[in-house]
C-alpha positions as CSV (number, residue, x, y, z in Angstrom):
1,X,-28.2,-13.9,24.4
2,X,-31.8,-14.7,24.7
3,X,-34.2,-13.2,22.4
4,X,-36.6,-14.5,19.5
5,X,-36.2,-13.9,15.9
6,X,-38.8,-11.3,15.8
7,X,-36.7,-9.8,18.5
8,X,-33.7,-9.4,16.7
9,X,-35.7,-8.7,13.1
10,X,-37.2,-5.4,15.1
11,X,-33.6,-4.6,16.0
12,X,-32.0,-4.9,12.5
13,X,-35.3,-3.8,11.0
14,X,-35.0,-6.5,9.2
15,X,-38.1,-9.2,7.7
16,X,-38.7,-12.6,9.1
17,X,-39.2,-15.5,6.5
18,X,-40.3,-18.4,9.0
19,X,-40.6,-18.5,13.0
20,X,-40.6,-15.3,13.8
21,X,-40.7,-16.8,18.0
22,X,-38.1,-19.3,17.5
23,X,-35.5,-18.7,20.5
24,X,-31.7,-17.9,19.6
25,X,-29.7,-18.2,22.6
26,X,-26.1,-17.4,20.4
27,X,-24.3,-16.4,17.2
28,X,-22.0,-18.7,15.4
29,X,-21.0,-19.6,11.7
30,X,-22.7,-21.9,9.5
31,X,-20.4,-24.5,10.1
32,X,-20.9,-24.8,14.1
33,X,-24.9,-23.5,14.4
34,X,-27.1,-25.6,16.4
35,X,-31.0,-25.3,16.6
36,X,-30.6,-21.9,18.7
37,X,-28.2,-20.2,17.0
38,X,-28.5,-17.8,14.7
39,X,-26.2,-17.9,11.8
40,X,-25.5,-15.6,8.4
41,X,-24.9,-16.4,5.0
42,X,-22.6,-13.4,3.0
43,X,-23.0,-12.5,-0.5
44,X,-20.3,-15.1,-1.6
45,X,-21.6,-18.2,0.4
46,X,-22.5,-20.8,-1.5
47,X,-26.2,-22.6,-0.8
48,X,-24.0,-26.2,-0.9
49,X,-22.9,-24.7,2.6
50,X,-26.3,-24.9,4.2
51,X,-26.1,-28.5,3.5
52,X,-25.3,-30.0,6.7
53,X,-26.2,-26.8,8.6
54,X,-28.5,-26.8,11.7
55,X,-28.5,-23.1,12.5
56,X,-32.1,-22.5,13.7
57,X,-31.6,-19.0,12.1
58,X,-30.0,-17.2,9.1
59,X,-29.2,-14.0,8.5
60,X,-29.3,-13.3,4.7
61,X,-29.1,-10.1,2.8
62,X,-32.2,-9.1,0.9
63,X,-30.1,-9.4,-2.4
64,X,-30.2,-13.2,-2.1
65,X,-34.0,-13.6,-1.7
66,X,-34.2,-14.9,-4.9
67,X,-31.9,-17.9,-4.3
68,X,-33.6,-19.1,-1.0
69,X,-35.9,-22.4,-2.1
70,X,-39.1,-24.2,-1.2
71,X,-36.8,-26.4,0.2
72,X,-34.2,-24.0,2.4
73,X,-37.5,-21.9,3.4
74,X,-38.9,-24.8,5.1
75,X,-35.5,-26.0,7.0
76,X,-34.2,-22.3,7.9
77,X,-35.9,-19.2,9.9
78,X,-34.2,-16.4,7.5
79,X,-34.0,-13.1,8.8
80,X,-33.7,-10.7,6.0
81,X,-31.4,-7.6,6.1
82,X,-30.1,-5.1,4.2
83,X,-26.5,-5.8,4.7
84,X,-26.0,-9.3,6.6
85,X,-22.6,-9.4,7.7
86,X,-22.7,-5.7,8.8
87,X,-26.3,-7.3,11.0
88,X,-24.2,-10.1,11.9
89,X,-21.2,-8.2,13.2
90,X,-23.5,-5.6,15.7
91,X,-25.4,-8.8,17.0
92,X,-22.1,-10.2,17.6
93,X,-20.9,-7.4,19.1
94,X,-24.1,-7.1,21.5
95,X,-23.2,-10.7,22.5
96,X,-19.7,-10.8,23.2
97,X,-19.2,-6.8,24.0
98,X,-15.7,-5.6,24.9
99,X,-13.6,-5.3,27.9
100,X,-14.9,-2.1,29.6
101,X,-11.6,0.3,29.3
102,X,-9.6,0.2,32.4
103,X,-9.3,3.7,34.3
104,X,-5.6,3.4,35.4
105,X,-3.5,6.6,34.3
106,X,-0.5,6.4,34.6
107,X,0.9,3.2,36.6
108,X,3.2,3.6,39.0
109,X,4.9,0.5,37.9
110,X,5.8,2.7,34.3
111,X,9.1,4.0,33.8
112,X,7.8,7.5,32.5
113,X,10.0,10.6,31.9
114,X,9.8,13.4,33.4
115,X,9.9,15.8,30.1
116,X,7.3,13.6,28.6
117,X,3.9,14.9,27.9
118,X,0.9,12.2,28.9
119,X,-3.0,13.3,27.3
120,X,-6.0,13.6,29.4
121,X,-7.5,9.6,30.0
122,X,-4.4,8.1,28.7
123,X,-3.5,4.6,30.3
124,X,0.4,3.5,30.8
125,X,0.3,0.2,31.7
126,X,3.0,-1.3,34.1
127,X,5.7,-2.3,32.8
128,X,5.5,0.3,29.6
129,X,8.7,2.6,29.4
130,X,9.1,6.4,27.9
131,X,11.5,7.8,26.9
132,X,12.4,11.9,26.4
133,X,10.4,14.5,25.4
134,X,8.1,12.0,24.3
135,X,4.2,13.1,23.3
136,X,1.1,11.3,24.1
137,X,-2.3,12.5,22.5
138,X,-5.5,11.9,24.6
139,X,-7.3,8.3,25.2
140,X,-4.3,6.2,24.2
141,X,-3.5,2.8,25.6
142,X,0.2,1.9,26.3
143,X,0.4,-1.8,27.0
144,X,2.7,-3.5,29.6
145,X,6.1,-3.7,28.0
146,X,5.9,-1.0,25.3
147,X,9.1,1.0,24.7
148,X,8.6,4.5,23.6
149,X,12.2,5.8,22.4
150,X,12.9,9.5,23.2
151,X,11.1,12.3,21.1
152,X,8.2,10.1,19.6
153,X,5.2,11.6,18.9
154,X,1.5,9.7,18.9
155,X,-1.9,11.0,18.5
156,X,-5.0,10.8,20.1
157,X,-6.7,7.2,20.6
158,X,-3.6,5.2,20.0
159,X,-2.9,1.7,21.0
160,X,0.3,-0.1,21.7
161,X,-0.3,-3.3,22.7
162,X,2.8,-5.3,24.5
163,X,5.9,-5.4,23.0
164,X,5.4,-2.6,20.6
165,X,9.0,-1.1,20.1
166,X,9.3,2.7,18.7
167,X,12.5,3.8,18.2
168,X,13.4,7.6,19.2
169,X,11.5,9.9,16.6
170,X,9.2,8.1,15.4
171,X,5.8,9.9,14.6
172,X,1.8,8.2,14.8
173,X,-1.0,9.6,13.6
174,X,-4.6,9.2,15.2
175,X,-6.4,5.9,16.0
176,X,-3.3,4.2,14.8
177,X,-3.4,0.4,16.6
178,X,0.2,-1.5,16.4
179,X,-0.3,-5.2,17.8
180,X,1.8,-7.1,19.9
181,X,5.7,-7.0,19.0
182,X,5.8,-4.7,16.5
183,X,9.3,-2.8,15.8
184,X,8.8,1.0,14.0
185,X,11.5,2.8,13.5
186,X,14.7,0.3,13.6
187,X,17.1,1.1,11.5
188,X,17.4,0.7,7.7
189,X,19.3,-2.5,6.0
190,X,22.5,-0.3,4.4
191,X,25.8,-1.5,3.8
192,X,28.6,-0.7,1.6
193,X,31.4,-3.1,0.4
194,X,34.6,-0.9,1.8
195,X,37.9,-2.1,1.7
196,X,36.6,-6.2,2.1
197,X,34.3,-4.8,5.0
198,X,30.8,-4.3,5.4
199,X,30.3,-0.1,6.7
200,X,27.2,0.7,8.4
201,X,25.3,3.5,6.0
202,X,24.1,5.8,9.0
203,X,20.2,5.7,8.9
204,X,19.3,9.0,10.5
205,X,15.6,9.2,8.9
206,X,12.3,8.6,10.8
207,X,9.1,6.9,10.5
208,X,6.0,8.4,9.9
209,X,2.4,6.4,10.5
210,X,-0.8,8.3,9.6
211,X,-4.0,8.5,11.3
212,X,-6.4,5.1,11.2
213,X,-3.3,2.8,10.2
214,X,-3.3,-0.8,12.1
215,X,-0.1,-2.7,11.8
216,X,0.0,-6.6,12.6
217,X,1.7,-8.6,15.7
218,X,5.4,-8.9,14.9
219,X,5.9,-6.9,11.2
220,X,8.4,-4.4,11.5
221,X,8.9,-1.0,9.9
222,X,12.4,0.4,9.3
223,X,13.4,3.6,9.5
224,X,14.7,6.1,6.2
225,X,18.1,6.8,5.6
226,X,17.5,10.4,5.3
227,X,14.0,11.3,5.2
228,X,11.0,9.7,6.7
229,X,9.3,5.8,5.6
230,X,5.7,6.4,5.2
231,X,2.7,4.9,6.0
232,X,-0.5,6.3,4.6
233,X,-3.9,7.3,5.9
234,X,-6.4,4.1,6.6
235,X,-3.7,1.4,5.4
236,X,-3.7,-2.0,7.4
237,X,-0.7,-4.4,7.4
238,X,-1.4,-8.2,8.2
239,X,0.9,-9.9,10.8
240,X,5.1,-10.6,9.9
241,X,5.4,-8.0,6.8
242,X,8.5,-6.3,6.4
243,X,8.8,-2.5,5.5
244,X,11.7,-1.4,4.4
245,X,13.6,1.8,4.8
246,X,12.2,4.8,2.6
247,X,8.9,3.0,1.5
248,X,6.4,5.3,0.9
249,X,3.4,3.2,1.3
250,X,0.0,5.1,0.0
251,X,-3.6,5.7,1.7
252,X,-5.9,2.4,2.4
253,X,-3.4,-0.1,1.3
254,X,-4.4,-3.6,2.4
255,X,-1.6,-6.4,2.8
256,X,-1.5,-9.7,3.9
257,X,0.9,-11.7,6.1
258,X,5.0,-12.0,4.9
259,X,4.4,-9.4,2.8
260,X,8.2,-7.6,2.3
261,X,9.0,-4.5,0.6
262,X,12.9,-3.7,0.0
263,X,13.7,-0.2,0.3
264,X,12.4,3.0,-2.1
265,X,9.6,1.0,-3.1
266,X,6.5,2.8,-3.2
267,X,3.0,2.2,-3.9
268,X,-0.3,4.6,-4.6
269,X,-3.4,4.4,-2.8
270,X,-5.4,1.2,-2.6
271,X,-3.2,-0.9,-3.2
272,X,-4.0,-4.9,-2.1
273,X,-1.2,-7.5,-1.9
274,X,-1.5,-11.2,-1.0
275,X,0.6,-13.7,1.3
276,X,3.6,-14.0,1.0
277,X,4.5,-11.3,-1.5
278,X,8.0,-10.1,-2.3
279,X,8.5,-6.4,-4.3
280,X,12.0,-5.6,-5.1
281,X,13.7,-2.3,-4.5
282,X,13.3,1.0,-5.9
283,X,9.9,0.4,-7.5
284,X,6.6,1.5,-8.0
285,X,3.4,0.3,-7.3
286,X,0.4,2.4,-8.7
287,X,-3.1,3.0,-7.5
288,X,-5.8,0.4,-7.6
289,X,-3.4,-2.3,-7.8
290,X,-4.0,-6.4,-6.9
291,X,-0.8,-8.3,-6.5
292,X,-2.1,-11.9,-6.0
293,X,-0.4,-14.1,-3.1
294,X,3.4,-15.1,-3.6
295,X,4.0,-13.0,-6.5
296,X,7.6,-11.8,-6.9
297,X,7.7,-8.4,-8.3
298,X,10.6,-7.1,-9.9
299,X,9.3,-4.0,-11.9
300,X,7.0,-1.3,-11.6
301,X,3.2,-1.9,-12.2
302,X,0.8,0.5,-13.5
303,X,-2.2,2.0,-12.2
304,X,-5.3,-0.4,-12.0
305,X,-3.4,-3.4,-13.0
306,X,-3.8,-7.0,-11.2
307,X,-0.3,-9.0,-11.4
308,X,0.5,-12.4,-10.4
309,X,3.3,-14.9,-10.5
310,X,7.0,-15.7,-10.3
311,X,8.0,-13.6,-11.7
312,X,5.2,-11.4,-11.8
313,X,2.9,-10.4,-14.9
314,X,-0.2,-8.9,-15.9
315,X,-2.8,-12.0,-14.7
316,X,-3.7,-13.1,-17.8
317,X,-0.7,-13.1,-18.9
318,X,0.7,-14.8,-16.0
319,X,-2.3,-17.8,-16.5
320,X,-1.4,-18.2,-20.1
321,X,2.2,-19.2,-18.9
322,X,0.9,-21.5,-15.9
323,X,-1.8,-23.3,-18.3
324,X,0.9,-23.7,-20.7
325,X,3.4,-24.8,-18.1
326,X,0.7,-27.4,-17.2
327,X,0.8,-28.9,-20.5
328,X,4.8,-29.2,-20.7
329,X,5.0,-33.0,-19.9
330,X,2.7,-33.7,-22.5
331,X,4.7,-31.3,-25.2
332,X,7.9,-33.3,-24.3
333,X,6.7,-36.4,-25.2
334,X,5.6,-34.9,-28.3
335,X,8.9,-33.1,-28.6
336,X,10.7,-36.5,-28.6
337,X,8.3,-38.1,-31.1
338,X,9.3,-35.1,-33.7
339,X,12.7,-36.0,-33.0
340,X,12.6,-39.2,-33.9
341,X,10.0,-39.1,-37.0
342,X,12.9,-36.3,-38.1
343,X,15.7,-38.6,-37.4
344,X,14.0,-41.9,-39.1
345,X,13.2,-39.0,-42.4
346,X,16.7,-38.0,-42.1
347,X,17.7,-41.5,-42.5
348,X,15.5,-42.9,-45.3
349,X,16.6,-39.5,-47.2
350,X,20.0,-40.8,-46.9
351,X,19.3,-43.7,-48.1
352,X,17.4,-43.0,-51.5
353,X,19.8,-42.8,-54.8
354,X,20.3,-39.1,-56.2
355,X,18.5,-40.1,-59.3
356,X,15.7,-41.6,-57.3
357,X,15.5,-38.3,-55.7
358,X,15.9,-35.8,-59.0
């Protein structure tokens, strides 16, 4: 990059508080800024982060005029947007631009078959294999070592990066990404107890991914027993989260890494779980729902709530317990001070004459 602040402020249309020539020369964070770089502060950064920041330039949103100083005014360059990290992230993007989009079709080095069906501008990477009757939509990308099981079915502007596993049958919407080593479509955990043996409960159900989803390296989302496991419009799944068979997970769900569902669970739209998060079987999650990191649910939440713990409550519920579990050291050694004032009471009471006592 090489352009001034003014530069940039006419690009953002965006107001200059300082230097409006100063040169920036990159885009970094707060934390690793230098004289020419230009930097943003979001709407939850606190000021104590500009403390030992030497960004020559800050991007700030215009709702945080007010808490600029005299003092940060003279340090800082600010260049004032409406939305700063939505500035930051298209400067960003101007620096560091993609990959242009390789032009390859199909690769010779692809094991394709010959009843599948491969859209106009559609890339198969060497090394990718396809099964039967297999359907490709328009402007997808199948990376080197993808696996396409027979009689899948993806949508235009897909990408499967390497190591994506479908299993036959499995269905993806539009614009659905799935990172490295993902696994749709495996079969369900079902067992019954038969004569001292474990017997396979056939899983003859499908997966079904809808348009806009983006799935994280390595999580995995098994196949239904009978009818299809869902995965709604817009949701995004974090890295290493487990889906279990028959989940029907709503539209624009958000979940973070290790989340695991067991099977039948199901959960409205808008739904956002932390880290770490384990939901038992057969339940359901409502709309609007926040389940906070490393929460164990083990019942059914209503819509709008926010749950935390182990096991899980309503939050304030769940704080009450922890603030009171905080204090349980100190109630012991109360608890054993009772106990004795009781036992030296008891004792003097035993001691006192009846008609002393009348």
């Amino acid at each position: 990059m090489d352009a001034t602040v003014g530069a940039l402020a006419a690009l953002l249309n965006g107001e200059v508080l300082g230097d409006a020539e100063l040169p920036i020369r990159k885009v970094d964070s707060l934390d690793n800024a230098d004289a020419v770089t230009l930097s943003f502060m979001g709407g939850g950064t606190k000021l104590r982060a500009l403390d030992a920041c030497r960004a020559g330039a800050i991007l700030v949103g215009s709702g945080r005029i007010d808490d600029l100083t005299p003092e940060l005014r003279e340090r800082f360059t600010f260049l004032v947007v409406e939305d700063a990290l939505d500035a930051f992230l298209l400067i960003l993007q101007r620096e560091r631009p993609p990959r242009p989009r390789a032009n390859i079709g199909v690769s010779p080095q692809a094991i394709v078959a010959e009843s599948a069906t491969i859209g106009e501008r559609t890339n198969i990477h060497p090394g990718a294999t396809i099964g039967e009757d297999v359907v490709i939509g328009c402007d997808c990308e199948i990376l080197s070592g993808a696996v396409i099981g027979d009689g899948c079915r993806i949508g235009d502007h897909s990408t499967l990066h390497p190591r994506v596993v479908l299993y036959p049958d499995v269905e993806l919407g539009e614009r659905v990404i799935l990172h490295a080593g993902v696994v749709v479509g495996a079969d369900g955990y079902g067992y019954r107890l038969r004569d001292g043996r474990f017997e396979k409960i056939p899983q003859l159900g499908s997966v079904r991914i809808e348009n806009d989803v983006e799935i994280g390296a390595n999580a995995t989302i098994d196949r239904g027993m009978i009818g299809p496991t869902v995965i709604g419009e817009g949701t995004k799944l974090d890295n290493l989260i487990m889906v279990a068979h028959n989940c029907q997970i709503g539209k624009h769900n958000v979940f973070a890494s290790q989340v695991g569902l067991a099977g039948s669970t199901s959960t409205g739209d808008y739904v956002r779980i932390g880290g770490q998060t384990g939901i038992a079987d057969h339940l359901r999650i409502g709309s609007n729902v926040a389940l906070a990191a490393s929460s164990a649910i083990h019942k059914d939440v209503p819509d709008g709530e926010t749950w935390a713990g182990y096991p899980a409550r309503p939050v304030e519920e769940s704080f009450r317990i922890l603030m009171a579990q905080g204090k349980l050291p100190e109630m012991r050694t109360r608890l054993r001070d009772l106990e004795k004032q009781v036992k030296r009471l008891s004792a003097e009471l035993k001691r006192t004459p009846d008609s002393e006592a009348a």
